[in-house]
N, C-alpha and C positions, 0 to 999 in steps of 0.2 A: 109322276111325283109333282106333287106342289109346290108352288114359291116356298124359300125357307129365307127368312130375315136371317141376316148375320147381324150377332150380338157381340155388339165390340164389348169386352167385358177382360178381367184383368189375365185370364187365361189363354183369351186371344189376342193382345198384345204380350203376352209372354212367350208364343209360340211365332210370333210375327216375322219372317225372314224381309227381310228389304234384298231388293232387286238391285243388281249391278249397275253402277253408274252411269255405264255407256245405254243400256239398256230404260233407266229412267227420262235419258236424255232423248233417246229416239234417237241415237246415232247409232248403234249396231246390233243387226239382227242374229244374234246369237244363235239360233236355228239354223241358216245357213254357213254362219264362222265355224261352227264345229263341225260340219261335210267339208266342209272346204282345206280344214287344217290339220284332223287326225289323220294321222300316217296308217298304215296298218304295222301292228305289232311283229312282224317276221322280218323287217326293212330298219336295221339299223342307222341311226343315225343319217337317214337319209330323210331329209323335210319336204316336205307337200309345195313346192313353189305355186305361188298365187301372182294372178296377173290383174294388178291393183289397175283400174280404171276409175277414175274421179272426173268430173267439170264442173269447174268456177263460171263465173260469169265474162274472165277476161279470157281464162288458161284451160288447157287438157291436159293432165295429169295421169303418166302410166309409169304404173313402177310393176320389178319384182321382187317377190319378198315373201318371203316364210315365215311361222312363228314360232319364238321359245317363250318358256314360261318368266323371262324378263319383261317381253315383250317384242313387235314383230323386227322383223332383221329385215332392210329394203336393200338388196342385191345390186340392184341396176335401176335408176331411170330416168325419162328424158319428156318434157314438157312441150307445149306448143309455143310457148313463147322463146323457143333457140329456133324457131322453124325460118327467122327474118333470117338466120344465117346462111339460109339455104335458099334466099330466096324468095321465099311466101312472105312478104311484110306485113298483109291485110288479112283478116277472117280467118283470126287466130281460133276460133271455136265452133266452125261449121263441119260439114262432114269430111270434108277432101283432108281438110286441116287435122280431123280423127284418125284418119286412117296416116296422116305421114308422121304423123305422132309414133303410133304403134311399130310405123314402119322402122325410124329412128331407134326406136326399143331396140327393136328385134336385132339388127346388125350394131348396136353399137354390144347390148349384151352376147351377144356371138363371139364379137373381138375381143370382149373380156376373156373368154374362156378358150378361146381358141379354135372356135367352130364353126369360126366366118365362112374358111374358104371349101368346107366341109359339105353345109349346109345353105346353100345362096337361097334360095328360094324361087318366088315367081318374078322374076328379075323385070318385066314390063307388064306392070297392072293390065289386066285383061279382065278380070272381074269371075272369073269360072272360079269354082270351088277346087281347094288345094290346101292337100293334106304329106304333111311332110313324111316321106317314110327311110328307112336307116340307109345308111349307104357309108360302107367302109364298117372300123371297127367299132367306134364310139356313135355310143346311141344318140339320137335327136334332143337338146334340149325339152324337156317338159312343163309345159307350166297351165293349171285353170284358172279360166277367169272369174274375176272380184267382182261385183259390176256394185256389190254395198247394197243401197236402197231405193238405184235407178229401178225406173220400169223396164219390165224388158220387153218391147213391145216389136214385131217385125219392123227393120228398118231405123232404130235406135244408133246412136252414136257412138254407145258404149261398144259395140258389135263393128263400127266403121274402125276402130281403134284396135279390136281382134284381130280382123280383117289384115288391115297393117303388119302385126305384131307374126301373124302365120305367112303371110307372102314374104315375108322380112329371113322366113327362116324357122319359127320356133314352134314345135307339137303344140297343139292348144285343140281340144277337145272338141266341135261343134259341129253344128250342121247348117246347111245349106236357107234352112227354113225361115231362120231370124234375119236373114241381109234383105236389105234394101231389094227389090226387085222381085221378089217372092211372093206369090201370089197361090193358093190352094186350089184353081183351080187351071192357072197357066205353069205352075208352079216356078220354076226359077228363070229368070231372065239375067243373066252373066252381063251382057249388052248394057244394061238400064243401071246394074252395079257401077260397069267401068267408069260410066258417064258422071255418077254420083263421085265416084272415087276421086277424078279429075275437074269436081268440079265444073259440068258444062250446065248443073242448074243452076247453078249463080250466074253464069253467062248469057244463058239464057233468059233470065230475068232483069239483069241489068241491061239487054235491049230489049226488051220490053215495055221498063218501065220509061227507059229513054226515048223509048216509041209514041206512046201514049202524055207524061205527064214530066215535062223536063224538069222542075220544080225540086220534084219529089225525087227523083235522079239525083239531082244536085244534094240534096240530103241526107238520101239513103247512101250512098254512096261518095259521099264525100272524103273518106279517107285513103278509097281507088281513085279516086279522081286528085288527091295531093301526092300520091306514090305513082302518077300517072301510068295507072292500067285501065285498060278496054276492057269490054267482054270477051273480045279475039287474044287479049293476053294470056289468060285465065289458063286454060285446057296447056299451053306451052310451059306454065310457069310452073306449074304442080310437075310435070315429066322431068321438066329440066331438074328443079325439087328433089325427085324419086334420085334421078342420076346422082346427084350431089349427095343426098344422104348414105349412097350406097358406097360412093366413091372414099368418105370421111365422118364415120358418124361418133368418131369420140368425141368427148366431151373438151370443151375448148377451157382451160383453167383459165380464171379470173385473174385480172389483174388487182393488185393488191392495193388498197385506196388509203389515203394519208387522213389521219382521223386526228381532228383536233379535240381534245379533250374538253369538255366545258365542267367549271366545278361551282354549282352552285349556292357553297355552302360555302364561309366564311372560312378563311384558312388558317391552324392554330399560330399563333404569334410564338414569338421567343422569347428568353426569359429578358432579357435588356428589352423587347419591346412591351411586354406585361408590366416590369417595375417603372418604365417610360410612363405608361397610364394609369399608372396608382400614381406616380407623381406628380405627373399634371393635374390628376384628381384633388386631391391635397392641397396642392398652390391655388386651383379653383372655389375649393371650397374656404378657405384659408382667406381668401380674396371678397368673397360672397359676406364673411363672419366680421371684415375688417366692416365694409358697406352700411353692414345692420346697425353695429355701436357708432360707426360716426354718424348715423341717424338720430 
């Protein structure tokens, strides 16, 4: 079949559907939101939890959340920027920092629901694949992952954040193929995960680079070097990390900040101050009228 011209003409802008806003914008890939969110019809009121994974330029970003036709409901979740609480102050968006992100998910939403001490998970990273399976009467949390419009390439960050989220404790669907360390024809190396997970290739590269070009050291790494960490801190400071998140991973309530009000806009006057400025008007102008005739 031949090219056929489309003829914008008055029949085909009367038949014209516009396209969903999020979808005009290139923010979401409707094709994948509808797998991800229809329930099957035999399952009452029971929502398809989604395991939201996002990264900014500064943060990591993991929530859980389902959808209603409001709009989505976010369950639980916890960023890489509470991770200084624990600990991590530097390299809030690298991979180590993905996975303790997920890991914080997983047990602080556990404690929501009361499946902490049900469901522990793989209590010291070791990097093997682990899949939660039931134990006692209530089933395993369930949740798939979001990953939105990242690529999902082996080795991805969005996956170091899964990663987390399933040793942490919570069912999450996947396989071995997508982590770090996976190769098709060595296939999976557990080993080369951990190492990522703990961060020992930032270690490894900050002596490195401190081997080679001290300069570049001093810049790359200038805000380990003001939190004074080594590349020997690194692999301690993530475990210690892990410990701490596992030990207290609810959410620390804000302290409540004293807001001065600013009001930019002129504030209404009173009625004694209104008749105040129509009477000095008066006398002014009154004043101005005497000036002109004694001229």
């Amino acid at each position: 079949m031949g090219f056929v011209k489309v003829v914008k003409n008055k029949a085909y802008f009367k038949r014209y559907q516009v396209k969903l806003k999020r979808r005009r914008e290139g923010k979401t890939d409707y094709y994948a939101r509808k797998r991800l969110t229809v329930q099957d019809k035999n399952k009452y009121n029971t929502p398809k939890y989604r395991l939201i994974v996002r990264f900014t330029n500064r943060d990591v970003i993991a929530q859980i959340a389902y959808s209603r036709i409001e709009g989505d409901v976010v369950v639980c979740s916890a960023y890489s920027h509470e991770l200084p609480r624990y600990g991590i102050k530097v390299g809030l968006t690298n991979y180590a920092s993905a996975y303790a992100t997920g890991l914080l998910l997983a047990r602080r939403h556990l404690l929501n629901i009361g499946l902490a001490e049900a469901y522990k998970g793989v209590e010291e990273a070791t990097g093997d694949d682990y899949n939660v399976e039931k134990e006692g009467e209530r089933a395993p949390f369930r949740a798939v992952l979001d990953v939105g419009l990242a690529r999902t390439v082996t080795g991805a960050k969005v996956f170091a954040v899964m990663k987390g989220v399933a040793d942490g404790g919570i069912d999450v669907p996947h396989s071995e193929t997508r982590f770090f360390g996976y190769n098709s024809e060595t296939k999976y190396n557990a080993e080369a995960h951990r190492d990522r997970i703990l961060g020992k290739h930032v270690a490894d590269y900050m002596a490195l680079l401190k081997e080679q070009d001290e300069d570049a050291y001093k810049q790359h790494f200038s805000r380990f070097i003001a939190a004074n960490i080594s590349a020997d801190d690194i692999v301690d400071m993530y475990k210690k990390a892990h410990e701490a998140i596992r030990k207290n991973p609810a959410r620390e309530p804000k302290e409540p900040k004293e807001v001065t009000k600013k009001r930019w806009t002129a504030k209404k006057g009173s009625l004694a101050v209104r008749k105040n400025r129509v009477k000095n008007k008066k006398a002014y102008l009154k004043m101005l009228k005497a000036q002109q005739e004694a001229q």
